[in-house]
GUNURO-786097 format. One record per residue: residue number from 1; residue in three letters; chain; x, y, z of N, C-alpha, C in turn. Coordinates in Angstrom, 2 decimals. Atoms other than C-alpha are relative to their C-alpha. Layout:
BEGIN
+-----+-----+---+---------+---------+---------+---------+---------+---------+---------+---------+---------+
:   k :   r : c :    n_c1 :    n_c2 :    n_c3 :   ca_c1 :   ca_c2 :   ca_c3 :    c_c1 :    c_c2 :    c_c3 :
+-----+-----+---+---------+---------+---------+---------+---------+---------+---------+---------+---------+
: NUM : ALA : A :       X :       Y :       Z :       X :       Y :       Z :       X :       Y :       Z :
...
+-----+-----+---+---------+---------+---------+---------+---------+---------+---------+---------+---------+
This chain:
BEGIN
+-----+-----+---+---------+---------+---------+---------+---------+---------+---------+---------+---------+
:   k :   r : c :    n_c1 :    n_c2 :    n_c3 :   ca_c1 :   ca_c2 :   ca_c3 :    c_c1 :    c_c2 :    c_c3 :
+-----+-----+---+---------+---------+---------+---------+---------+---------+---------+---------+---------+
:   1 : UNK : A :    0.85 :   -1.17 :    0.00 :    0.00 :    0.00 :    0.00 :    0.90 :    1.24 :    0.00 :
:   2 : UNK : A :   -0.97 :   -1.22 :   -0.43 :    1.45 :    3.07 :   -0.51 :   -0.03 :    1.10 :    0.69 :
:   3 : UNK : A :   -0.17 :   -0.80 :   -0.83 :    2.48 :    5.53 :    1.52 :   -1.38 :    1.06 :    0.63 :
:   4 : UNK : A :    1.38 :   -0.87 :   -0.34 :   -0.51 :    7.75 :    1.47 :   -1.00 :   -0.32 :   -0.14 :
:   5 : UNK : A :    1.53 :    0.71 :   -0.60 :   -3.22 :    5.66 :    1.51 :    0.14 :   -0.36 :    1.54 :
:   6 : UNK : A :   -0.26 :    0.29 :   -1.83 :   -1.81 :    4.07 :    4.76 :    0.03 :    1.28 :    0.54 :
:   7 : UNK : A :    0.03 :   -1.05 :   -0.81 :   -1.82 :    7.48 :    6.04 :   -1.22 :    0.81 :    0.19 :
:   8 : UNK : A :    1.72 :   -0.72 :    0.05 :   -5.58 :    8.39 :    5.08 :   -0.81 :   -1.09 :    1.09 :
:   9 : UNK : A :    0.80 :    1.00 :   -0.39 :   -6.47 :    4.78 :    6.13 :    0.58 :   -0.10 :    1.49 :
:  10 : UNK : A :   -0.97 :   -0.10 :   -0.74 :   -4.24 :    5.36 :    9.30 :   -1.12 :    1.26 :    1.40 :
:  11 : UNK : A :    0.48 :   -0.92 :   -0.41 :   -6.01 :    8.54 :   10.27 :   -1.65 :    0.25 :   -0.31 :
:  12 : UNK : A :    1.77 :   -0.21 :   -0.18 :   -9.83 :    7.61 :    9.93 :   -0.24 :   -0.57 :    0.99 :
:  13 : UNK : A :    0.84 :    0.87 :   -1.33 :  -12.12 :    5.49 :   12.47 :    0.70 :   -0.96 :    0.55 :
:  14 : UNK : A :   -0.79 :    0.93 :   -0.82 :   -9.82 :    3.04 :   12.83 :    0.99 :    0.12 :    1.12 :
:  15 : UNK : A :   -1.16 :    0.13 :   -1.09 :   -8.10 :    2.05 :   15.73 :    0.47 :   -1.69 :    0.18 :
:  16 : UNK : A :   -0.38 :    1.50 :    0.04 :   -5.52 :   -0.55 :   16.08 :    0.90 :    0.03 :    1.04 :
:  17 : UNK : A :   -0.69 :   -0.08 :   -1.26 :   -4.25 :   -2.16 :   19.64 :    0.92 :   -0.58 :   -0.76 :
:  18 : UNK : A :   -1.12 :    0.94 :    0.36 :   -0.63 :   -3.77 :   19.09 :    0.43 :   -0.73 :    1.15 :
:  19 : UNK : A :   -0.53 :    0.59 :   -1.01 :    0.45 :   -6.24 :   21.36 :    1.81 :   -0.41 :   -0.33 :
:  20 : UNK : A :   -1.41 :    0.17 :   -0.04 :    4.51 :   -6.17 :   21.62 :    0.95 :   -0.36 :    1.23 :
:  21 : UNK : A :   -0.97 :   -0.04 :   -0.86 :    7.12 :   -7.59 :   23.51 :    1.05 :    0.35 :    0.65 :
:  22 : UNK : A :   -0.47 :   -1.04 :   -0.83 :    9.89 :   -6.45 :   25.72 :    1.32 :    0.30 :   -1.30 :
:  23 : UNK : A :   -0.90 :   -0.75 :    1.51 :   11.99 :   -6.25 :   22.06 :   -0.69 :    0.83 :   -0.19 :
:  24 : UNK : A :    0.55 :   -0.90 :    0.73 :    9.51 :   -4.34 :   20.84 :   -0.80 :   -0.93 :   -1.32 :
:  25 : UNK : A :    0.69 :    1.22 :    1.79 :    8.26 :   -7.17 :   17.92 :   -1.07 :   -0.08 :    0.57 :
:  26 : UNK : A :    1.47 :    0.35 :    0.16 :    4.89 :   -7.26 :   17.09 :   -0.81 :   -1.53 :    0.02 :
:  27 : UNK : A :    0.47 :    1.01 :    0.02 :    3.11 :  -10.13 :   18.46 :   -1.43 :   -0.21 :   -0.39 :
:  28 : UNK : A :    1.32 :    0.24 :    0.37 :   -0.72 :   -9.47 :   17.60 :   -0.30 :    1.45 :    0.13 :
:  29 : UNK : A :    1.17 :   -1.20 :   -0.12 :   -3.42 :   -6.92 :   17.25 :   -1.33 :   -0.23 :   -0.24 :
:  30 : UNK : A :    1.42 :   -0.19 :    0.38 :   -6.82 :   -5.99 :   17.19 :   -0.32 :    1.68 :   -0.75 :
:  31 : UNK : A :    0.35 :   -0.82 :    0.45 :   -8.25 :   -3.81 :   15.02 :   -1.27 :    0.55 :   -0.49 :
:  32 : UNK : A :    1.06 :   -0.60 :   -0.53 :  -11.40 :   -1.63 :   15.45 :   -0.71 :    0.75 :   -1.43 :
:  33 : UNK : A :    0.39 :   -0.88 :    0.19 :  -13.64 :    0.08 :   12.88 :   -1.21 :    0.91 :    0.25 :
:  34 : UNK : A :    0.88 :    0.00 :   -0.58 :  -15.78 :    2.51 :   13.99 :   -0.47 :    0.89 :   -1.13 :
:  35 : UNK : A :    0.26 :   -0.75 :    0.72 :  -16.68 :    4.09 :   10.71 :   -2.06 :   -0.20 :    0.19 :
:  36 : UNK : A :    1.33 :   -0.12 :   -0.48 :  -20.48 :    3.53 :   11.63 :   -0.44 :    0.14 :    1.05 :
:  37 : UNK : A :    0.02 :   -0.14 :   -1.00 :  -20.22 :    4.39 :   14.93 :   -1.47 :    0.90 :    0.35 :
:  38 : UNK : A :   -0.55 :    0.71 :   -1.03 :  -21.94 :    4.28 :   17.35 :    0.14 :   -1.68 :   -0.34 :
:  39 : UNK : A :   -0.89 :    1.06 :    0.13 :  -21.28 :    0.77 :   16.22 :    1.14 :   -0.22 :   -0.73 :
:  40 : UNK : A :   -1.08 :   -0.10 :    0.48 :  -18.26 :   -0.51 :   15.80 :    0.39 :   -1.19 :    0.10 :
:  41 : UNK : A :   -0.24 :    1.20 :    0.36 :  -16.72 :   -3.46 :   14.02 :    1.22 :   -0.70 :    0.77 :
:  42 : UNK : A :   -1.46 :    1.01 :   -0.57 :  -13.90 :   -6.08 :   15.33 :    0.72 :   -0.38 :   -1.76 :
:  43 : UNK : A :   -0.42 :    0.44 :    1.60 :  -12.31 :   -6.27 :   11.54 :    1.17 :   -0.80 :    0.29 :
:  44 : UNK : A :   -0.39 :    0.97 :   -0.12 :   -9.64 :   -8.10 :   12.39 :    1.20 :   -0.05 :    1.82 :
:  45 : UNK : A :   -0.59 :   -0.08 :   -1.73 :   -7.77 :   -9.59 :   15.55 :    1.08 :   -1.39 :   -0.56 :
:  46 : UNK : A :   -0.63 :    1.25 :    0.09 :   -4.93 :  -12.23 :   15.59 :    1.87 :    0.07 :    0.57 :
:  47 : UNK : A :   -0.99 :   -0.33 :   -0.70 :   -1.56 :  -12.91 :   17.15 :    1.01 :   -1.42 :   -1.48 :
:  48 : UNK : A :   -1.22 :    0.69 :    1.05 :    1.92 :  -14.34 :   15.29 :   -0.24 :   -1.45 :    1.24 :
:  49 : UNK : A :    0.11 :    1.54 :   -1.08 :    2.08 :  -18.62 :   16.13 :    0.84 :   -0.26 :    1.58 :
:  50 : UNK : A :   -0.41 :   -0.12 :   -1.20 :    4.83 :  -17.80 :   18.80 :   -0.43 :    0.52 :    0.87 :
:  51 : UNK : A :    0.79 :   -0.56 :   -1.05 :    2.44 :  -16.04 :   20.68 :   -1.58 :   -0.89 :    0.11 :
:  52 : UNK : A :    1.13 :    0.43 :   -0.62 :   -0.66 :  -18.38 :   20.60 :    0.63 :   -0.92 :    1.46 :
:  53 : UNK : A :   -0.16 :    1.09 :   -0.99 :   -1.44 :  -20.89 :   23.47 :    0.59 :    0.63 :    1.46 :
:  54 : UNK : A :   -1.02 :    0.20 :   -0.93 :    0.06 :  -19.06 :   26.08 :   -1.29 :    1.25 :    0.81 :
:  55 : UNK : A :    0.72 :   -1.02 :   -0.25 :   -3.15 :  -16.42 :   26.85 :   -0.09 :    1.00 :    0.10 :
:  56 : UNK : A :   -0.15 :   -1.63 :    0.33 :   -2.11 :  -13.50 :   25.03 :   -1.23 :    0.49 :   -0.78 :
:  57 : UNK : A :    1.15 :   -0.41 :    0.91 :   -4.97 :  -13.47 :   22.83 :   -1.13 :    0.48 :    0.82 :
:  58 : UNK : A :    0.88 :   -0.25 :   -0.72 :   -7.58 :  -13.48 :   25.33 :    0.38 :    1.16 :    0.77 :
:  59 : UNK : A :   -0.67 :   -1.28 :   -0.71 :   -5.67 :  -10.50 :   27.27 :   -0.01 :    0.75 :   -1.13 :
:  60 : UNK : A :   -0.14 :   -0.78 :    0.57 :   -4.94 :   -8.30 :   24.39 :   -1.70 :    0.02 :   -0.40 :
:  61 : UNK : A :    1.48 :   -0.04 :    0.61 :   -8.77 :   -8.70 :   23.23 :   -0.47 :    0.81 :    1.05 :
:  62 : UNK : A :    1.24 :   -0.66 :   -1.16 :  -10.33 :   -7.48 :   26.73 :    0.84 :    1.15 :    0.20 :
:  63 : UNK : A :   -0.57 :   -1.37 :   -0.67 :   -7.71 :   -4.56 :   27.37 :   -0.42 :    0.39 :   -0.98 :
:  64 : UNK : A :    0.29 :   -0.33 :    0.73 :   -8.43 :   -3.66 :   23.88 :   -1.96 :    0.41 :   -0.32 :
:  65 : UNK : A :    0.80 :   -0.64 :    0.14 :  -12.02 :   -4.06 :   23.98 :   -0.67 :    0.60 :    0.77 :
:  66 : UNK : A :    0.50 :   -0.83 :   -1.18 :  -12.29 :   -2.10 :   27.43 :    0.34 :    1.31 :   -0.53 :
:  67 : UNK : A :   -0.79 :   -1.64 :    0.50 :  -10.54 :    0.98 :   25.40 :   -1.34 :    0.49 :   -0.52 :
:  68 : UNK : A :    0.93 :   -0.35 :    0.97 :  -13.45 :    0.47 :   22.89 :   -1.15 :    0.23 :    0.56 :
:  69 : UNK : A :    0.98 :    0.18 :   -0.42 :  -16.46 :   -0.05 :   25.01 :    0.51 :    1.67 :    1.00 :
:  70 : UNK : A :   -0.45 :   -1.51 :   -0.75 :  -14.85 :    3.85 :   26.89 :   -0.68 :    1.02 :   -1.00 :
:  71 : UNK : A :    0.04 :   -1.19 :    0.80 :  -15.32 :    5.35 :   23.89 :   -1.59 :    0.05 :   -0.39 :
:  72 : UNK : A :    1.07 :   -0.20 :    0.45 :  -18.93 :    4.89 :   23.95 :   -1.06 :   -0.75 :   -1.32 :
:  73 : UNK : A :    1.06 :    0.42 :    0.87 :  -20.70 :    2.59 :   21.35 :   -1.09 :   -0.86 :    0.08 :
:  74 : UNK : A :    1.37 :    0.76 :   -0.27 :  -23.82 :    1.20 :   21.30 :    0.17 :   -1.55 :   -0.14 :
:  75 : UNK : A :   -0.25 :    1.42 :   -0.13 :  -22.48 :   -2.36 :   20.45 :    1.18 :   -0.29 :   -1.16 :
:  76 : UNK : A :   -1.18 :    0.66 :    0.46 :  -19.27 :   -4.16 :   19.29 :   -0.18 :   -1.76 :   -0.68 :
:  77 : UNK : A :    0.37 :    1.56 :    0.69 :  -19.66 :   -6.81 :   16.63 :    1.35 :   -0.19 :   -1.13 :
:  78 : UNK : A :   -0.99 :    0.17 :    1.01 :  -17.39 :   -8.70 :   14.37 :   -0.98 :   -1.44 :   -0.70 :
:  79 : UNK : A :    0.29 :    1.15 :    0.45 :  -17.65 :  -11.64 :   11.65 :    0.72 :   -1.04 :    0.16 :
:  80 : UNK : A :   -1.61 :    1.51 :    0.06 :  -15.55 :  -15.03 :   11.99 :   -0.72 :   -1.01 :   -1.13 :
:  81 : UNK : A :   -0.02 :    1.12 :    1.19 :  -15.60 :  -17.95 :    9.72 :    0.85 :   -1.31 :    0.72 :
:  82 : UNK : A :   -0.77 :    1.12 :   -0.29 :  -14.55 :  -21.37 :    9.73 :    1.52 :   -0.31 :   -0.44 :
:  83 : UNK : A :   -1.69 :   -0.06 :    0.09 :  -11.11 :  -20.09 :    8.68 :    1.01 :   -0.04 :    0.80 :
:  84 : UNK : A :   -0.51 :   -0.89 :   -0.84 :  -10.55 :  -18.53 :   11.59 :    0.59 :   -1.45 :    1.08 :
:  85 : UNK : A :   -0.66 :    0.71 :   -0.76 :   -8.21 :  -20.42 :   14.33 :   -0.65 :   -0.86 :    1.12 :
:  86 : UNK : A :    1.21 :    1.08 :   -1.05 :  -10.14 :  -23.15 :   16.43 :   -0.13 :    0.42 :    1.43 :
:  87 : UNK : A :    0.74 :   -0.91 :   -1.97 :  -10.12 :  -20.90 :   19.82 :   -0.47 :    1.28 :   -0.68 :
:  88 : UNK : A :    0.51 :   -1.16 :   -0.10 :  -11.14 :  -18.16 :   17.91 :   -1.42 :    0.15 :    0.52 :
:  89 : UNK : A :    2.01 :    0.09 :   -1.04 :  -15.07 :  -18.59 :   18.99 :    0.31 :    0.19 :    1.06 :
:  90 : UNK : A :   -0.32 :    0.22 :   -1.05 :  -14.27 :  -19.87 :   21.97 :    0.52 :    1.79 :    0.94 :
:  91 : UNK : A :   -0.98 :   -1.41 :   -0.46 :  -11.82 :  -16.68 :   23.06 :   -1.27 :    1.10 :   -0.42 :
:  92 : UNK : A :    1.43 :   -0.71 :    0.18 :  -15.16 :  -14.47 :   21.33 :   -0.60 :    0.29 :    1.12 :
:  93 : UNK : A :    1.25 :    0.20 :   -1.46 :  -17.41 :  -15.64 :   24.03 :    0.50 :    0.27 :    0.46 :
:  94 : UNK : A :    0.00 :   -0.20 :   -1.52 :  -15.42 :  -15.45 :   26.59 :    0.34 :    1.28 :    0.42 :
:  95 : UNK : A :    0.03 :   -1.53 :   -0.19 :  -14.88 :  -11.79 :   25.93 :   -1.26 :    0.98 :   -0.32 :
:  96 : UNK : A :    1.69 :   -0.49 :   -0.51 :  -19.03 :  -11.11 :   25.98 :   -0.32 :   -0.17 :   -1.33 :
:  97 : UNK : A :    0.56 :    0.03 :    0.97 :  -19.45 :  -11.71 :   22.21 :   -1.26 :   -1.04 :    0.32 :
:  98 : UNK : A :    1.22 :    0.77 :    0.26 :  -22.73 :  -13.80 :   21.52 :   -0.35 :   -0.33 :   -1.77 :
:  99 : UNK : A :    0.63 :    0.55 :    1.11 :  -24.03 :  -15.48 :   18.38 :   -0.88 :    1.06 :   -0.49 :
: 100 : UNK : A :    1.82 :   -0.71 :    0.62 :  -26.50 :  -13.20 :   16.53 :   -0.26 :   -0.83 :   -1.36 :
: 101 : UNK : A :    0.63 :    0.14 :    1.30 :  -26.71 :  -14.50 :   13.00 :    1.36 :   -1.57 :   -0.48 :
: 102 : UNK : A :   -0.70 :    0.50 :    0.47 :  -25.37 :  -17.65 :   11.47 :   -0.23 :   -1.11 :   -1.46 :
: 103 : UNK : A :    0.52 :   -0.09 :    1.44 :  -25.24 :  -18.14 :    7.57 :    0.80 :   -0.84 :   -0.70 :
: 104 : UNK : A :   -0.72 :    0.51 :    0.79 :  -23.90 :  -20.50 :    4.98 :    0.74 :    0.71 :   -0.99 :
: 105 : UNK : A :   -0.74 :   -0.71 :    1.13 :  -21.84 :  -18.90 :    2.02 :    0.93 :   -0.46 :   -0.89 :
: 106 : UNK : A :   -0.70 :    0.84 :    1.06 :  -20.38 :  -20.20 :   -1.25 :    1.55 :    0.76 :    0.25 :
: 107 : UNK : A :   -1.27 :   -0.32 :   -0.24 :  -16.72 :  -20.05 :   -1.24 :    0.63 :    0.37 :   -1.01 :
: 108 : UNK : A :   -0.53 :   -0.92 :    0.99 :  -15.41 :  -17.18 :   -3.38 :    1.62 :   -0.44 :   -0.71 :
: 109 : UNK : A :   -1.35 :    0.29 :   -0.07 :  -12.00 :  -17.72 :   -5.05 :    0.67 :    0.87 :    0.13 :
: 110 : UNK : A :   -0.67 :   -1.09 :   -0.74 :   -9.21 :  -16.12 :   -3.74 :    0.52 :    0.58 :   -1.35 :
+-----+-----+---+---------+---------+---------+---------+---------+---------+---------+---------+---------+
């Protein structure tokens, strides 16, 4: 992407937590849009493989979405898929998500 898109796309609704270690390397993030705010999406969340399993994911999710739930929105939703990493549900719930809608969908090619 170049330079100045990342800097438009940088400086709108989005917000993105980083989770880093005591190097400084990027082990995961979550990232927020709140371009329809007051709701606001979970677009994407995920940590590098040296950081699963160890309950960074579930920590960076709730400090992250205690920042979001400050700033006021009427409700915090995201989509997952059966792509997504086999605790991702799991780790969902246990940070207050709930089920609302669940849909079949032909599988686009990449």
């Amino acid at each position: 992407m170049p330079a100045e898109e990342l800097t438009v796309l940088l400086q709108s609704s989005l917000r993105i937590y980083v989770l880093r270690n005591s190097s400084h390397n990027a082990l995961g993030f979550c990232e927020f849009d709140g371009t329809g705010f007051p709701e606001t999406e979970l677009k994407n969340f995920g940590l590098v493989p040296e950081a699963q399993g160890r309950g960074l994911g579930p920590w960076l999710l709730g400090i992250s979405l205690q920042h979001e739930w400050s700033l006021g929105p009427k409700r915090i939703w995201l989509h997952t898929d059966t792509w997504d990493h086999p605790a991702a549900i799991p780790t969902y719930e246990r940070a207050g998500f709930r089920v609302y809608a669940v849909r079949q969908e032909p599988v686009a090619p990449l």
